[in-house]
C-alpha positions as a Markdown table, in Angstrom:
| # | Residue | x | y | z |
|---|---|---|---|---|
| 1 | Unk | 0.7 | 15.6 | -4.0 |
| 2 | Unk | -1.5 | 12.0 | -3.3 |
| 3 | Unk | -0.2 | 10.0 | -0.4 |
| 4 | Unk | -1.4 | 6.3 | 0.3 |
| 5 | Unk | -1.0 | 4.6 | 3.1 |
| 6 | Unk | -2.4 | 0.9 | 3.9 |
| 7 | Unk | -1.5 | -2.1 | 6.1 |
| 8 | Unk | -1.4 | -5.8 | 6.4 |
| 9 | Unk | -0.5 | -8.8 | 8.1 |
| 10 | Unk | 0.7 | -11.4 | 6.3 |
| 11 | Unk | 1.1 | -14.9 | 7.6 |
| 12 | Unk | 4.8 | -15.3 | 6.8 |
| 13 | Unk | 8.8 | -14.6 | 8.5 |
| 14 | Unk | 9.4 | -11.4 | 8.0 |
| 15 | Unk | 12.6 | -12.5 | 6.1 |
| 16 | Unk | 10.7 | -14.5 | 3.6 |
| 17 | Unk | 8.0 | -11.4 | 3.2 |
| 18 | Unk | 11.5 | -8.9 | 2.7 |
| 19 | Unk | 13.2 | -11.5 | -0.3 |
| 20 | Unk | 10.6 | -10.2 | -2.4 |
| 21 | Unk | 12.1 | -6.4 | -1.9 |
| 22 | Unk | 15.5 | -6.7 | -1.3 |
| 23 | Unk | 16.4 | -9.8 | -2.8 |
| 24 | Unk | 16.9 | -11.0 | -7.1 |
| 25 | Unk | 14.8 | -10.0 | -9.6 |
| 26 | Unk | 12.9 | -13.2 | -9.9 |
| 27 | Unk | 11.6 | -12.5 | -6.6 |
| 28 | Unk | 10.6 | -9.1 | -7.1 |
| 29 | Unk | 8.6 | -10.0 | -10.1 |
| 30 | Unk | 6.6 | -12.4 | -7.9 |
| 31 | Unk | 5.3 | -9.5 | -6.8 |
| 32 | Unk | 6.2 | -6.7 | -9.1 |
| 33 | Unk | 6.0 | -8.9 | -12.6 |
| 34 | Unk | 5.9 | -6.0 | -14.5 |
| 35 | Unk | 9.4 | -5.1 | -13.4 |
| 36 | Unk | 11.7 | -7.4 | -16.3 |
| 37 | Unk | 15.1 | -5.8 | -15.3 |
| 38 | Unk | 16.5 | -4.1 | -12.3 |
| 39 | Unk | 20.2 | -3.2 | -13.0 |
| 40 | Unk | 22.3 | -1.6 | -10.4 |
| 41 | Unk | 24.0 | 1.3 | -11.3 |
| 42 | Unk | 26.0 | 2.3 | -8.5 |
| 43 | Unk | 26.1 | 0.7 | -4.7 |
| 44 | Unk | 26.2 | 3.3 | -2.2 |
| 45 | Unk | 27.3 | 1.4 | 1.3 |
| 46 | Unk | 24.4 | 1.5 | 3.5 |
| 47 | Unk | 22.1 | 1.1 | 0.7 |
| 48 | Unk | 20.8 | 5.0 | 0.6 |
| 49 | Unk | 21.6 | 6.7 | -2.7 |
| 50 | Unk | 22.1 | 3.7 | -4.2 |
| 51 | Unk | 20.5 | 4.0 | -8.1 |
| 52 | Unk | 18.9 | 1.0 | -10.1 |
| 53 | Unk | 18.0 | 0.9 | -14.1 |
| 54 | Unk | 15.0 | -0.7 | -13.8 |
| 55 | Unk | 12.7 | -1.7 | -17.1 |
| 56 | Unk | 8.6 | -1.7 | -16.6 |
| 57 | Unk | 6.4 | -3.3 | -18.9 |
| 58 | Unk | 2.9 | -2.2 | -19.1 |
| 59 | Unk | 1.0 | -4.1 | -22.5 |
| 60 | Unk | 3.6 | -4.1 | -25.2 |
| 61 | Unk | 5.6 | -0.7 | -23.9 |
| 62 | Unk | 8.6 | -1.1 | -21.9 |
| 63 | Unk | 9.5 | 2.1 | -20.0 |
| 64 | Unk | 12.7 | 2.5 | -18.2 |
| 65 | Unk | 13.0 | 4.3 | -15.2 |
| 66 | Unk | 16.5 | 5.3 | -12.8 |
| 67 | Unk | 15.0 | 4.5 | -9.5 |
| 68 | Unk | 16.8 | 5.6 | -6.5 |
| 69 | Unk | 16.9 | 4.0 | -2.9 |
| 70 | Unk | 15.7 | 6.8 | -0.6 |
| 71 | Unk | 15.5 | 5.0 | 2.9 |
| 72 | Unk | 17.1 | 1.7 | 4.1 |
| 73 | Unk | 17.3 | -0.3 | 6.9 |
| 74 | Unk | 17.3 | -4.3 | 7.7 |
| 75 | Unk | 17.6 | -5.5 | 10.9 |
| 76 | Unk | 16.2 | -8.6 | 12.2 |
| 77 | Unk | 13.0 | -7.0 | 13.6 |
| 78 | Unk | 12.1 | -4.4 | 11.5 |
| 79 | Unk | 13.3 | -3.3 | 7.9 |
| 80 | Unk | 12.4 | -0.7 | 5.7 |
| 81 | Unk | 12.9 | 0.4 | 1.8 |
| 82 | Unk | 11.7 | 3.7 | 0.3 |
| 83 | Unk | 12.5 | 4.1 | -3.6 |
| 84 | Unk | 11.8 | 7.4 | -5.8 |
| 85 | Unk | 11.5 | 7.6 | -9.8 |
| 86 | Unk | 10.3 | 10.2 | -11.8 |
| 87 | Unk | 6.8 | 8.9 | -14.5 |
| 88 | Unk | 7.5 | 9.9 | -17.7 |
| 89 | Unk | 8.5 | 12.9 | -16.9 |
| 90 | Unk | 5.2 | 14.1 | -15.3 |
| 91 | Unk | 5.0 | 12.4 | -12.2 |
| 92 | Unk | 7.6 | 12.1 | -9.0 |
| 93 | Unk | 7.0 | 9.0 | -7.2 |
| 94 | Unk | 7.8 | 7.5 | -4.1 |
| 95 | Unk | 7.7 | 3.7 | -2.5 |
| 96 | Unk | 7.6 | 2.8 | 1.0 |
| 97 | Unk | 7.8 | -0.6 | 2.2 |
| 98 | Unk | 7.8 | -1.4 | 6.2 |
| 99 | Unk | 7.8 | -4.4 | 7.4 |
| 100 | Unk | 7.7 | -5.5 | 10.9 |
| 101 | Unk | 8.2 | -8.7 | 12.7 |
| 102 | Unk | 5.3 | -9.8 | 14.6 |
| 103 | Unk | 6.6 | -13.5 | 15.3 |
| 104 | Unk | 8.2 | -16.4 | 13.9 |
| 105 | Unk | 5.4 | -16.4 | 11.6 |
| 106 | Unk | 3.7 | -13.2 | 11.1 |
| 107 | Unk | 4.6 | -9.8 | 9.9 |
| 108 | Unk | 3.0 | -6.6 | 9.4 |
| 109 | Unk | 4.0 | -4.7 | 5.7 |
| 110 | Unk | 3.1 | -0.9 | 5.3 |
| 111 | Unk | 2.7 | 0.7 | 2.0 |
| 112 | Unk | 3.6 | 4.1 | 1.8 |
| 113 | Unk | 2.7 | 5.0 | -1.9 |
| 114 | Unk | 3.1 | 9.7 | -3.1 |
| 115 | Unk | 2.6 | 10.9 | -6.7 |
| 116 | Unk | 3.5 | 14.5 | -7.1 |
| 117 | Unk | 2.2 | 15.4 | -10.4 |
| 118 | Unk | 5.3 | 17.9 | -12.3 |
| 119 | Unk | 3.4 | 19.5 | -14.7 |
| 120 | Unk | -0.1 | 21.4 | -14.1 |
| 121 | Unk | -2.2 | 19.8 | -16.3 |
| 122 | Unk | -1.6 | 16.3 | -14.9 |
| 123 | Unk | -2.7 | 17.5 | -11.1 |
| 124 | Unk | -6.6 | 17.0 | -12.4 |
| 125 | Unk | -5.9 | 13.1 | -13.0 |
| 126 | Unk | -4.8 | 13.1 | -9.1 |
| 127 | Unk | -8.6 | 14.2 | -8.8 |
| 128 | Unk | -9.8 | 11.0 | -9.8 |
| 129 | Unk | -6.9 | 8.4 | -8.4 |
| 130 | Unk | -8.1 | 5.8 | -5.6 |
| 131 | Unk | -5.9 | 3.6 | -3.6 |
| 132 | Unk | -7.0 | 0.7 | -5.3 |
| 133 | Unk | -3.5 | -0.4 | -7.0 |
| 134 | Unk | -2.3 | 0.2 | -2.8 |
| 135 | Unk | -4.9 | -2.1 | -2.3 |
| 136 | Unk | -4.5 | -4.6 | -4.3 |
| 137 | Unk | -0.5 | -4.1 | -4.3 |
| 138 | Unk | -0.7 | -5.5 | -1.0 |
| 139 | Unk | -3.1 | -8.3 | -1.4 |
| 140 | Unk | -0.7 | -9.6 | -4.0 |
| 141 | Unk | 2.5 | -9.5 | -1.5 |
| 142 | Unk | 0.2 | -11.7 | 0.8 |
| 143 | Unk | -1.0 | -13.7 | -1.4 |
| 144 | Unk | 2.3 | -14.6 | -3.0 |
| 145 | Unk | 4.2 | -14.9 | 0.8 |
| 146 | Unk | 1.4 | -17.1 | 2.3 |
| 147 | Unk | 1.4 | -19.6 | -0.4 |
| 148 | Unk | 5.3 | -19.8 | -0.6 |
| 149 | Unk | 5.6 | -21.1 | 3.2 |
């Protein structure tokens, strides 16, 4: 299994930075615009075991994926989201946002991204992956939050 982990601070309320996570679909694509559905399928209270339809589009395939809230929290000072999908069936993957408040105006966002490859002859691309899309994941959040102040 790959783990990424990165940070930033992000020159936005922490509520504005978490609309783009836990909020409609038009805000996730601001950051996610790949993502062109995400339809709940069942609403657990407390968020955790909840389960989403969500459709990806990468070129002119669109993949559908049942993604599954892992870890939840939202409180005024800190909030957190972990999702898990399974990649066409060869990888296991796993999301983790945190975000915490570091005043009115600033907030720190940690990425928490693991592939674990499900078949034996996909652990050699792991060989080769960067964190580069972690990267760049999280210079897009910050891009899109700082410019929507």
């Amino acid at each position: 299994m790959k783990q990424w982990t990165k940070e930033i601070e992000i020159d936005a309320p922490i509520e504005q930075v978490w609309s783009f996570f836990d909020g409609p679909l038009e805000n996730m694509q601001k950051i996610m615009p790949q993502v062109i559905e995400n339809k709940a399928i069942t609403i657990v209270d407390g968020m955790v075991g909840s389960v989403y339809l969500q459709k990806y589009k990468e070129g002119k395939r669109v993949m559908e994926y049942q993604v599954e809230t892992l870890e939840y929290s939202d409180s005024p000072n800190e909030k957190k989201l972990k999702i898990g999908f399974t990649l066409a069936n060869m990888f296991d993957i796993t999301a983790r946002y945190e975000l915490v408040k570091l005043n009115d105006d600033k907030t720190s966002l940690t990425y928490t991204a693991t592939n674990r490859p499900l078949k034996w002859f996909v652990k050699l691309f792991l060989l080769f992956s960067t964190d580069k899309v972690v990267v760049e994941f999280l210079q897009r959040v910050k891009k899109v939050a700082e410019t929507e102040k």
